[in-house]
C-alpha positions in Angstrom: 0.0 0.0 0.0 1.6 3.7 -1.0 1.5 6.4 1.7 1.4 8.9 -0.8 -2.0 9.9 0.5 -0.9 9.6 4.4 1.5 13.0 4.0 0.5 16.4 5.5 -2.2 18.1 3.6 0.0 21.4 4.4 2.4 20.1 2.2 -0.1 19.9 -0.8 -0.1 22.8 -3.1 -3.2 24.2 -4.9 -3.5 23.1 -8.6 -3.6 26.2 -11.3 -6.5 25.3 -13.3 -6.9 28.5 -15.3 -5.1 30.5 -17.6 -2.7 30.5 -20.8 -0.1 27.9 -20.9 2.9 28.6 -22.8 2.5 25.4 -24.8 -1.1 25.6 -25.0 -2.6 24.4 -28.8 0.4 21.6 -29.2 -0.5 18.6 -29.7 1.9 15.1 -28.7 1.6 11.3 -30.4 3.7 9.7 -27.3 4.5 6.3 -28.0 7.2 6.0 -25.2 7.1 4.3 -22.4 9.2 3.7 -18.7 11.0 6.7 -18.0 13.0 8.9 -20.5 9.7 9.5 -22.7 7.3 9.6 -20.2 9.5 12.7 -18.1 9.9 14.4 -21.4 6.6 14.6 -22.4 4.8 15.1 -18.9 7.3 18.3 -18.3 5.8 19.7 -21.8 2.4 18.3 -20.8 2.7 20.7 -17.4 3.4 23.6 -19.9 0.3 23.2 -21.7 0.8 20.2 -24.2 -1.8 17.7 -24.7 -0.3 14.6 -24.5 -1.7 11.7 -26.1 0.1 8.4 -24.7 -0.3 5.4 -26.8 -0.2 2.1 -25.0 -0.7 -1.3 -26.0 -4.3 -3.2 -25.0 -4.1 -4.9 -21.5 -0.9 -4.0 -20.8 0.0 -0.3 -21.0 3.1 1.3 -20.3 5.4 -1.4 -18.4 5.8 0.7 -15.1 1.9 0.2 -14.7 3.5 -3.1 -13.1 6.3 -1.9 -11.7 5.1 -2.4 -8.2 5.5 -2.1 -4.8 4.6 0.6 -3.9 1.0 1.3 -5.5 -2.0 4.0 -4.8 -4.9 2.7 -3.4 -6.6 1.7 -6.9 -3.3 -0.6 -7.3 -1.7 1.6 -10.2 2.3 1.6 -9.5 3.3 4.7 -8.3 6.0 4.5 -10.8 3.9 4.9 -13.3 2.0 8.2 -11.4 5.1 10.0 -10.8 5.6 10.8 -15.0 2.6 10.8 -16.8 0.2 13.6 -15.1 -1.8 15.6 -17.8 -2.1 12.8 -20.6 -5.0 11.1 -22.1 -4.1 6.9 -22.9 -5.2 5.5 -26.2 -4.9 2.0 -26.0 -4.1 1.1 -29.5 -2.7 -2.6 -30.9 0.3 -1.7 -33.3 0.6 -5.0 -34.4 -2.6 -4.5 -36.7 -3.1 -2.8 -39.6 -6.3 -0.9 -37.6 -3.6 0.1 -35.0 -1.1 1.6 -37.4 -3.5 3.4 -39.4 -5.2 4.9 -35.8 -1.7 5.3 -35.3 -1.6 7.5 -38.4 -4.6 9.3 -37.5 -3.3 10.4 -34.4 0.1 11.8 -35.8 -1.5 13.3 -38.6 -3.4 15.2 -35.7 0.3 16.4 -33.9 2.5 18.8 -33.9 5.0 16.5 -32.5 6.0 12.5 -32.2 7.5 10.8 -29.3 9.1 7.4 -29.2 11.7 5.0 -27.6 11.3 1.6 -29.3 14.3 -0.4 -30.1 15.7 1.1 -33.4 14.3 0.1 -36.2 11.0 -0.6 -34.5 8.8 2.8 -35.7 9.9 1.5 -39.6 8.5 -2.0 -39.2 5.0 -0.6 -37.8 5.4 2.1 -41.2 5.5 5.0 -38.4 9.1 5.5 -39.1 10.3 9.0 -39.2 11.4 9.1 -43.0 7.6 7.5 -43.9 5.7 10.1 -42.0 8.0 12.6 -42.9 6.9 11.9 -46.2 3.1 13.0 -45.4 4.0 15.5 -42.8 6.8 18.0 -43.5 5.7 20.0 -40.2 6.0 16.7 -38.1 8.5 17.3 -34.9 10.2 13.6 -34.5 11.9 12.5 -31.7 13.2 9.6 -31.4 15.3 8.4 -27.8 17.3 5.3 -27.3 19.7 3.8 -25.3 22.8 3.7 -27.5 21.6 5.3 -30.5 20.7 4.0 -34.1 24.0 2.6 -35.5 26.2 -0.1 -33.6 24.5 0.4 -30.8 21.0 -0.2 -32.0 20.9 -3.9 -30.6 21.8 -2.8 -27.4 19.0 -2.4 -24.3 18.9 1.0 -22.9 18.3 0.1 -19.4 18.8 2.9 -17.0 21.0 0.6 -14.7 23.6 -0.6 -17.8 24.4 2.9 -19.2 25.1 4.1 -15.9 27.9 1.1 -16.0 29.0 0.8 -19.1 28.8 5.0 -19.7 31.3 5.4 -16.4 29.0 6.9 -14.3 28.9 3.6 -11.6 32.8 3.9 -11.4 32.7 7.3 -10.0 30.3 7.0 -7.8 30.7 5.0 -4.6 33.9 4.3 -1.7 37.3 4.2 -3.3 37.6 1.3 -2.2 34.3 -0.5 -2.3 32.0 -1.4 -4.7 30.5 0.5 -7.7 27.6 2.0 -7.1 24.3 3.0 -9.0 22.3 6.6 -8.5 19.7 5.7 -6.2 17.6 7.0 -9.3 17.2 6.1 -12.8 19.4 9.4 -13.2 20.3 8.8 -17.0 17.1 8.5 -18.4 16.0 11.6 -16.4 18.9 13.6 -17.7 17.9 11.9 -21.1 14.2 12.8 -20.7 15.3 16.7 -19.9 17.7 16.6 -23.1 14.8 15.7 -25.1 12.0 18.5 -24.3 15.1 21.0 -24.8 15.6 19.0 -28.3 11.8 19.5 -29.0 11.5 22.8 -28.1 14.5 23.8 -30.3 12.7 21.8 -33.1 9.9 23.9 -32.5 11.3 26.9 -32.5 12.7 26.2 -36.0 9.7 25.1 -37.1 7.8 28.5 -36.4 10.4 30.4 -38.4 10.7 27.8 -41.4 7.3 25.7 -41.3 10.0 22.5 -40.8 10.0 19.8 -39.1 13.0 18.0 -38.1 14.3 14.4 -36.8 15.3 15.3 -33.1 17.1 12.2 -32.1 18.7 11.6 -28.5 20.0 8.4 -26.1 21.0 7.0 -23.2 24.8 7.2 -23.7 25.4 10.4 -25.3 23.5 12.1 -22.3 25.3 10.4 -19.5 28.5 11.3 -20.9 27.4 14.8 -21.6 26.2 15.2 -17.8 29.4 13.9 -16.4 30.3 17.5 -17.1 33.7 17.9 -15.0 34.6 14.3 -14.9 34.6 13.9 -18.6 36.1 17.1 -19.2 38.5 16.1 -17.2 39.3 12.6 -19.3 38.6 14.9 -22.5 40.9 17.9 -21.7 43.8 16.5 -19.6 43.5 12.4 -20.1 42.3 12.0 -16.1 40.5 9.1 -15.4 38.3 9.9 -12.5 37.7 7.3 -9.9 35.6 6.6 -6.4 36.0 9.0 -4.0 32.3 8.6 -2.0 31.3 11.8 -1.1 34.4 13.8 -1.5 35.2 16.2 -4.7 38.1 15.6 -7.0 39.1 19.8 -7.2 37.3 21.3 -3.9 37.8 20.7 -0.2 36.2 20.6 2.1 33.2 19.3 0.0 31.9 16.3 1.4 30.2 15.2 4.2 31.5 14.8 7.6 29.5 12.9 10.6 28.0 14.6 13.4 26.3 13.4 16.8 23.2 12.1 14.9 23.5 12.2 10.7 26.1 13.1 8.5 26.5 17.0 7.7 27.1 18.1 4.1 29.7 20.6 3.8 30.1 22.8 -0.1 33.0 24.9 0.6 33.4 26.5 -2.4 36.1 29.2 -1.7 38.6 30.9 0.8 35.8 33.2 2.0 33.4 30.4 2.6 36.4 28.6 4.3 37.2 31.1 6.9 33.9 31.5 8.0 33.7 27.4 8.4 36.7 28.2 10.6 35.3 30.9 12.8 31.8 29.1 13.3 33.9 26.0 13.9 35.7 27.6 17.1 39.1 27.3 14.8 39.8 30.2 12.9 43.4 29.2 13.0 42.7 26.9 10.0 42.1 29.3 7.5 45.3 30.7 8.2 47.6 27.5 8.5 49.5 27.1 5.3 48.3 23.4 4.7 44.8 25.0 4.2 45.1 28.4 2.6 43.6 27.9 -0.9 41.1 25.6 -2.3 44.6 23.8 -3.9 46.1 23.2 -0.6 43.1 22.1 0.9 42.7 19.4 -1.6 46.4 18.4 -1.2 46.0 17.6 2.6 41.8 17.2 2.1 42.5 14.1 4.6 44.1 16.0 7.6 41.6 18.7 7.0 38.7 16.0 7.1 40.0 14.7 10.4 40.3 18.1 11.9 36.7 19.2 11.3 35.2 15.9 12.6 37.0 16.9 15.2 35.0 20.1 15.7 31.9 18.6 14.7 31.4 15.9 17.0 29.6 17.7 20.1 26.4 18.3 18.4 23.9 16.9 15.5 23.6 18.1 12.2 20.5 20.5 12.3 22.5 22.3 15.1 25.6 22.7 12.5 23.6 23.6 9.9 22.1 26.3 11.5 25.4 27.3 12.7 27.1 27.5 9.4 24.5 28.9 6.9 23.9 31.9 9.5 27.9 32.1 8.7 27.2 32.0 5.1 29.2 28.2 4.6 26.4 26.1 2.4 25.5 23.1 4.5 22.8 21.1 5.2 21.8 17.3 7.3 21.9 14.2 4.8 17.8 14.1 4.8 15.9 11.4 3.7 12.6 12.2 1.4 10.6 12.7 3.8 12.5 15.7 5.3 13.0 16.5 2.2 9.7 17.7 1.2 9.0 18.9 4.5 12.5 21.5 4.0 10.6 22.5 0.9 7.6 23.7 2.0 9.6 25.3 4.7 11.3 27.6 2.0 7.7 27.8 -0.2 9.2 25.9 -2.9 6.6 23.5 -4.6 7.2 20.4 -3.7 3.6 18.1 -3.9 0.3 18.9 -5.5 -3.0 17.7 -5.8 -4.1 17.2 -8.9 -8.2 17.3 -9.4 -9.0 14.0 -10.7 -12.8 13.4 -12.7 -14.9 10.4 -12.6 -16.9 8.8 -15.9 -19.7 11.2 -15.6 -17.1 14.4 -14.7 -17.9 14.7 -11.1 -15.1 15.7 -9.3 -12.8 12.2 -7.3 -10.4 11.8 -5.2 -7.1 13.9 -5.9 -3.9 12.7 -7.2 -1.1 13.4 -5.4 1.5 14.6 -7.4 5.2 15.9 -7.2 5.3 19.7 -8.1 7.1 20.8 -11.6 10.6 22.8 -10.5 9.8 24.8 -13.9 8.6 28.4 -12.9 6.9 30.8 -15.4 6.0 33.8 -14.3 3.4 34.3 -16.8 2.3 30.9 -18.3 3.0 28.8 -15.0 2.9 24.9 -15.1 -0.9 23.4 -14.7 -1.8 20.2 -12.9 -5.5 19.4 -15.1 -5.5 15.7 -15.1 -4.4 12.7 -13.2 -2.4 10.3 -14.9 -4.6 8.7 -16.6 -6.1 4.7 -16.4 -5.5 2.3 -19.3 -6.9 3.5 -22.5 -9.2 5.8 -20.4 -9.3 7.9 -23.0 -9.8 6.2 -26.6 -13.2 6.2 -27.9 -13.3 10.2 -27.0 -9.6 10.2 -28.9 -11.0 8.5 -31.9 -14.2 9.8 -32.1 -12.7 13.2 -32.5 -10.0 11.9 -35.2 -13.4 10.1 -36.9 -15.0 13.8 -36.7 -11.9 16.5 -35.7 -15.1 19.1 -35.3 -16.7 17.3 -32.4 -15.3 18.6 -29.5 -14.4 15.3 -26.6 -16.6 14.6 -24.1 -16.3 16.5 -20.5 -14.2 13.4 -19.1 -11.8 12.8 -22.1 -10.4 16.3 -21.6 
């Protein structure tokens, strides 16, 4: 059983109904499914999108299963946390009545989303050169895991790119085991590249009346967000390794244990360090010569680590972390998500939302709880309008409007 409906209603923000969207009018064929898709199109679905998922009869989207934990109704919350503000159309591909609802649908959009196994889209005749062919305007994007050459064969699982793209032998003890993000990090980062792909596509297409093939994976983005590690390989031939929670080029920044959790500690420069001194009850250290500069502090990072757990270990971490960010040094307690949330609505940033859910007839059910968008606009601002949506909830109203594009759907298919 989920507690996502057991946390503090004061945590819940109020749903923005009303109003312009700034992607209000676009229309989305998403034919992705798990993760990478599903994030990319539900962050354009929050800016005003409307989302059409496409999902295969009786079985949906895989993370439908992908449970524990589930809501109340069963539905993995997997599945809940990345497709908010979509309609489902359950629609069988592997028949010709599919494919050509299929058509009907893209011929319909502004934009196409997918992340079969290359190759996939050509076999079902919804491969980007085909419908190219019959809609010049058509926005295609097209994610994988190792993109559609050599690679093509390969499975873009979330869990292998972050091994075989490098990411698993940074992250962990030096002298322990590799270790995975405790999130499916890559196809997040890959989901984000897309919608910026897509929106650039979209762009062009305003000015030229083009489409264009937007085309991202797995790999590529990994190694793109390794950002200073790869550089580093890249510029100067460094092959990063393990350090758990210690930084390659800055010192202190790490975390350091308390009385109670572990402290975080982002030191950042010599200012920042001399206060960390001073609120420490040493302000000696930011005068000793071992720890003068950021360079010298990572050159003796171990001496200096053993010198401010020192310091540390009379009190917890809320205590230091009150201590130092009145001093102006950024740290913070290693929170778990719970605390997490709660910090956020301590600071009024959005963290969950209730999103008004409808019933058959359009009466008004029982919200869906909902993790806020971090996207801010100040003038088109991200709107929660529907739950994420059950099985094929959707398709009669979806084709009856293709049938008949001047009949307006019904007050529960929108």
């Amino acid at each position: 059983m989920s507690t996502q409906h057991d946390m503090p209603d004061e945590w819940a923000g109020v749903p923005d109904g009303a109003g312009r969207s700034a992607l209000d009018g676009l229309r989305i064929a998403d034919f992705s499914r798990v993760l990478a898709g599903p994030y990319a199109t539900m962050l354009l679905a929050d800016l005003g999108a409307d989302v059409v998922k496409v999902e295969r009869p009786g079985i949906g989207d895989d993370t439908r299963a992908w449970h524990p934990p589930a809501d109340r109704d069963g539905t993995s919350t997997y599945f809940l946390g990345v497709n908010r503000n979509k309609r489902s159309i359950a629609l069988d591909l592997t028949t010709e009545a599919g494919r050509e609802q299929a058509r009907a649908l893209v011929a319909e959009s502004d934009v196409l989303v997918e992340n079969f196994r290359p190759g996939t889209m050509e076999r079902l005749g919804l491969g980007h050169q085909e419908l190219r062919a019959r809609h010049p305007e058509l926005i295609y994007c097209s994610i994988s895991g190792f993109g559609s050459g050599a690679g093509a064969a390969i499975p873009g699982y979330d869990l292998l790119v972050q091994a075989v793209g490098g990411l698993m032998s940074v992250t962990g003890e030096a002298h322990g085991e590799p270790v995975k993000a405790g999130v499916a990090l890559v196809d997040v980062i890959t989901g984000l590249h897309a919608s910026v792909g897509i929106l650039a596509a979209l762009r062009h297409r305003d000015a030229t009346g083009e489409g264009q093939f937007v085309e991202v994976n797995l790999l590529g983005s990994l190694l793109s967000a390794m950002v200073n590690q790869a550089s580093a390989f890249a510029v100067a031939g460094v092959v990063p390794g393990r350090m758990g929670n210690a930084h390659p080029s800055i010192a202190p920044y790490e975390t350091l244990p308390t009385t109670d959790r572990p402290l975080a500690l982002a030191v950042g420069n010599d200012r920042q360090f001399a206060a960390l001194a001073e609120a420490v009850g040493d302000p000696g250290l930011a005068l000793d010569d071992r720890f003068r500069t950021n360079a010298d502090r990572v050159a003796h990072r171990v001496e200096l680590r053993d010198i401010l757990t020192k310091r540390l270990s009379d009190a917890g971490a809320d205590h230091w972390s009150t201590v130092l960010l009145a001093a102006g040094v950024p740290a913070g307690p290693v929170n778990t998500l719970d605390d997490a949330f709660a910090f956020a609505h301590r600071l009024g940033l959005p963290g969950i939302v209730d999103v008004p859910a409808a019933s058959a007839d359009g009466a008004e059910g029982e919200p869906s709880r909902q993790v806020a968008s971090p996207i801010a606009l100040s003038g088109t601002p991200a709107r929660y309008r529907l739950p994420p949506p059950r099985l094929g909830q959707h398709t009669a109203d979806i084709l009856h409007c293709l049938s008949d594009p001047a009949s307006p759907p019904n007050a529960a298919g929108t």
